[in-house]
C-alpha positions, -999 to 999 in steps of 0.1 A, spaced: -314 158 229 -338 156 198 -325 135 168 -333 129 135 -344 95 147 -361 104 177 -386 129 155 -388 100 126 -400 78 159 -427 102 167 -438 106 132 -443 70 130 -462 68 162 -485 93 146 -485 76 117 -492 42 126 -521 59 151 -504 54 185 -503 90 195 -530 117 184 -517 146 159 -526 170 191 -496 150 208 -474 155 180 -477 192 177 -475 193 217 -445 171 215 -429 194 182 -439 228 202 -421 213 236 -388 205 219 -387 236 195 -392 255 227 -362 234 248 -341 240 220 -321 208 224 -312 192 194 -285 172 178 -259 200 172 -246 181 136 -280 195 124 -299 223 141 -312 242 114 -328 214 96 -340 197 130 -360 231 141 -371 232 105 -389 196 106 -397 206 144 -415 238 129 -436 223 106 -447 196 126 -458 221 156 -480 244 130 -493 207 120 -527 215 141 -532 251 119 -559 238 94 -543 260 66 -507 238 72 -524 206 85 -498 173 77 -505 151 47 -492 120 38 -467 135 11 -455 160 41 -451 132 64 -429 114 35 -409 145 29 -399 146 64 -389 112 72 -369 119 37 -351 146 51 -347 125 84 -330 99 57 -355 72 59 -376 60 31 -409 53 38 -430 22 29 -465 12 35 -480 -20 49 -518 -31 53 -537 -58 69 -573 -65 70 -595 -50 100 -606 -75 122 
């Protein structure tokens, strides 16, 4: 089952380069198409799922303040953290 947490994960993977953006749409396109999401929240779940899968679509493409809206509607706040390259 998909949950708001389980897409905020996968947005952070993305995010913090552990998985590709092609993996992320593949990954949004998969569940959106399995249909199995938490059932407190469908509607806004295959929303988020939506516009992550047309992510790859250069005319929708996924922006930092688009990646910050989701994880707001998710309920998660997002802060960011740097370190020097070795």
């Amino acid at each position: 089952m998909i949950t708001k947490q389980i897409i905020a994960q996968q947005l952070l993977k993305y995010l913090n380069h552990q998985i590709t953006l092609p993996v992320l749409v593949d990954w949004a396109e998969n569940a959106i198409m399995q249909g199995n999401v938490e059932p407190a929240e469908p509607g806004t779940l295959m929303q988020i799922l939506g516009r992550i899968g047309a992510a790859d679509v250069k005319e929708f493409g996924l922006l930092w303040e688009d990646c910050n809206s989701i994880m707001h509607q998710l309920g998660y706040d997002m802060k960011v953290d740097a370190k020097l390259a070795a």
